[in-house]
C-alpha positions as a printed Julia matrix, in Angstrom:
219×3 Matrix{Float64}:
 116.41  240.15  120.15
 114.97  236.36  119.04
 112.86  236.22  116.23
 109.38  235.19  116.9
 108.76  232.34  114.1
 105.0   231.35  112.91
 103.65  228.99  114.87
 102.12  225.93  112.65
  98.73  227.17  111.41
  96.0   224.95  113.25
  92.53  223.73  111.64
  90.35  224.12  109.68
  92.08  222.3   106.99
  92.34  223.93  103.38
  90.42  222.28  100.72
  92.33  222.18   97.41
  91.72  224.68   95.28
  93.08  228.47   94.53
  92.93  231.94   96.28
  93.99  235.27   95.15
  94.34  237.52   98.02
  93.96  241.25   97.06
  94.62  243.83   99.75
  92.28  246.81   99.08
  93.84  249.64   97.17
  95.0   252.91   98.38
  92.32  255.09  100.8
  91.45  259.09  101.1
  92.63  260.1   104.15
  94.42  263.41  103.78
  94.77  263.61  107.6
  96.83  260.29  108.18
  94.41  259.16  111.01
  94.43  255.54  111.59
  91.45  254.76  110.49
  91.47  250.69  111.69
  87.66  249.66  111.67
  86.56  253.3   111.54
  83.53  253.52  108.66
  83.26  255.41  105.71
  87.23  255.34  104.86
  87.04  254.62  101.17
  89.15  254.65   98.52
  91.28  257.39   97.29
  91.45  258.22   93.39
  94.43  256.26   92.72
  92.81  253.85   94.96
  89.87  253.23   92.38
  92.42  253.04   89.48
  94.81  250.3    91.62
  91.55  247.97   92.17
  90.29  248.83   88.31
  93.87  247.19   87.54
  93.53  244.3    90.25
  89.68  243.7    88.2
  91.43  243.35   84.91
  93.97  241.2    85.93
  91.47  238.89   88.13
  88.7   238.78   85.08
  90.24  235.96   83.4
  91.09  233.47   86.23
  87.94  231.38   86.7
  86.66  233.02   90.33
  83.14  232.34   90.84
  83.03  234.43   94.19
  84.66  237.41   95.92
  84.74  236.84   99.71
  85.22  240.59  101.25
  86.13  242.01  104.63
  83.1   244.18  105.62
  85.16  247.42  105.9
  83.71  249.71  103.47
  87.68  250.16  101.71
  87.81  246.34  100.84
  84.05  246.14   99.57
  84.78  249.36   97.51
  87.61  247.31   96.03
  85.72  244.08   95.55
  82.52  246.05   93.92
  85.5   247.32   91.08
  86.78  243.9    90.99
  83.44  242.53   90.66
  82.8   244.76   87.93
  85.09  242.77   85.76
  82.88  239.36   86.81
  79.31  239.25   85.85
  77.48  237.1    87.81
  80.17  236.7    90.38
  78.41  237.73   94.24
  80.18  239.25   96.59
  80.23  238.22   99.95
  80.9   239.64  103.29
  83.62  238.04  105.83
  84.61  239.19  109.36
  87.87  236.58  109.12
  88.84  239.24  106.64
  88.88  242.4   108.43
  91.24  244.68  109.69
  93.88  243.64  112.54
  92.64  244.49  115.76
  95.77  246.3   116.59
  94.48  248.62  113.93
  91.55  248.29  115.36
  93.15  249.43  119.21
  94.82  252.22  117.6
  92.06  253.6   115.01
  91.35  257.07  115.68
  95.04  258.23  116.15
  96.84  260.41  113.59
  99.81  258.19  112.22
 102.66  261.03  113.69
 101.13  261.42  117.1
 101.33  257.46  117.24
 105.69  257.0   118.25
 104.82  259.34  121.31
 101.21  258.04  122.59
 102.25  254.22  122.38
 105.76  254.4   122.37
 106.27  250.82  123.52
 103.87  249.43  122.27
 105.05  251.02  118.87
 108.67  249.82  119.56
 107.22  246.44  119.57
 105.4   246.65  116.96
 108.21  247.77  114.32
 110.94  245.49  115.6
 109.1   242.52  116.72
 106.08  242.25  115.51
 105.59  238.5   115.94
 105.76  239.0   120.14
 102.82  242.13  119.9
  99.2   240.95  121.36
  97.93  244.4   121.97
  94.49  243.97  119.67
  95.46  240.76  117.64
  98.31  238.84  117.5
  99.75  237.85  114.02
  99.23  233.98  114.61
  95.8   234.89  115.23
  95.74  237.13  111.93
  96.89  234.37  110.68
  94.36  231.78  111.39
  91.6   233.62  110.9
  92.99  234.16  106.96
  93.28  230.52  106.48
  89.9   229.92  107.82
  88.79  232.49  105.03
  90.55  230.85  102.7
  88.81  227.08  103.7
  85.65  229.29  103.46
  86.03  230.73  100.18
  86.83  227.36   98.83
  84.43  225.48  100.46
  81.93  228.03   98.88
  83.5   227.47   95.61
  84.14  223.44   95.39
  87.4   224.49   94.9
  87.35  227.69   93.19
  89.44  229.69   92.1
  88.19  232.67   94.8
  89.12  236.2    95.31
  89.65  237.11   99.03
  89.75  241.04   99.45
  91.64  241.97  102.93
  94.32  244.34  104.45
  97.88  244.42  104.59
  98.77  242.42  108.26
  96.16  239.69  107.97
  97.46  238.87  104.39
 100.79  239.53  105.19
 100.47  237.4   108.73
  99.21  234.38  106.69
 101.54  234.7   103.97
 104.46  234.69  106.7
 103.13  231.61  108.18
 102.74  229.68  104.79
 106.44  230.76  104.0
 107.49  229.36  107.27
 108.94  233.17  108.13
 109.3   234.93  111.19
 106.05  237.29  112.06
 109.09  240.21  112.58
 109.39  240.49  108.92
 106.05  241.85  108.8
 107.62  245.5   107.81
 109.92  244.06  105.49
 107.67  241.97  103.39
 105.86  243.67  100.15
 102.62  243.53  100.27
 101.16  246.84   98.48
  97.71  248.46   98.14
  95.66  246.35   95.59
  98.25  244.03   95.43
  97.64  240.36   94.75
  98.81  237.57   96.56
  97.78  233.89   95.15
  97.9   230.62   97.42
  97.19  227.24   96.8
  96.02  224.34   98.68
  97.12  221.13   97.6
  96.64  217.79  100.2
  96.16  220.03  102.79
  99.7   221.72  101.72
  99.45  225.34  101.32
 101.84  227.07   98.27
 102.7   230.77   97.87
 102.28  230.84   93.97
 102.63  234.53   92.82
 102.78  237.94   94.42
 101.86  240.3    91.5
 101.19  244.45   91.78
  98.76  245.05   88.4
  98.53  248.7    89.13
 102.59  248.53   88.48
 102.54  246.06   85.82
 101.59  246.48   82.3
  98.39  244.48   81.86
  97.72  242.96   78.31
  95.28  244.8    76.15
């Protein structure tokens, strides 16, 4: 099967400046349901103690604002982060939620998902650049960058802290990299992990992928 490559991200253009994406850290939810845009999914133990590592890593790198998808497991997340910050607001962002394939699936436990969308679920592992069920991950994509513009626009520049989930960072990370969407399962991109992108002339940089949780953290 082709690969489905990125298409070129389209406007807004990026002011210069610094983001660090964190994807929200790991959630309670013994029964494996899909939870997607579903409320009150927050974070699991070792969920708090990922984002308490993503807060110490972030407190020393300038942000003067945490932009936050409204989903109550990425403002848990940002409120630890935040912790870290005084005086740094948080503020809400619907360019930063949840896929809305998640979103089209929510509600489904994860092992019932192979036989009630099987095709669709075919798709989605082994190309998931050609999926539109929900969201497609050029749209993911876009949306992200418009965060990003946001966040520095906000900012004059920053740096910022975007908190998100795993396909809309991972879709706009692809598309920065000039990858194929299909390596979507292949890429890392880990609960309260931390992705940091630059803008420079309008020319957007991958510039670390770190896991802080995994990671000893100076004293």
């Amino acid at each position: 099967m082709a690969l489905q490559l990125p298409v070129v991200l389209a406007a807004p253009p990026v002011p210069e400046g610094t983001v660090y994406f964190v994807r929200h850290g790991l959630v309670h939810n013994p029964d494996r349901i899909m939870y997607g845009w579903l409320p009150r999914f927050r974070l699991a133990e070792e969920g708090v103690q990922q984002a308490d590592a993503a807060g110490r890593y972030l407190a020393g790198k300038g942000a003067t604002l945490i932009l936050s998808s409204p989903l109550l497991r990425a403002g848990h997340t940002a409120r630890i982060i935040a912790s870290y910050m005084p005086g740094v607001l948080i503020r809400r962002s619907r360019l930063l939620i949840e896929g809305g394939l998640a979103k089209a699936w929510q509600g489904i436990y994860w092992d019932e998902l192979p036989q009630k969308h099987p095709e669709h679920y075919r798709t989605w592992q082994e190309s998931a650049g050609s999926m539109e069920l929900g969201e497609s991950m050029a749209a993911m994509a876009r949306r992200v960058q418009a965060a990003m513009a946001l966040a520095l626009r906000l900012t004059r520049g920053g740096p910022a802290i975007c908190v998100s989930h795993r396909d809309p960072i991972a879709a706009f990370r692809l598309a920065v990299e000039g990858r194929s969407f299909d390596e979507l399962h292949v890429m890392e991109c880990n609960t309260a992990c931390i992705t940091v992108i630059s803008s420079n002339s309008g020319h957007l940089r991958i510039v670390d992928y770190v896991q802080p949780y995994e990671s000893p953290l100076p004293a």
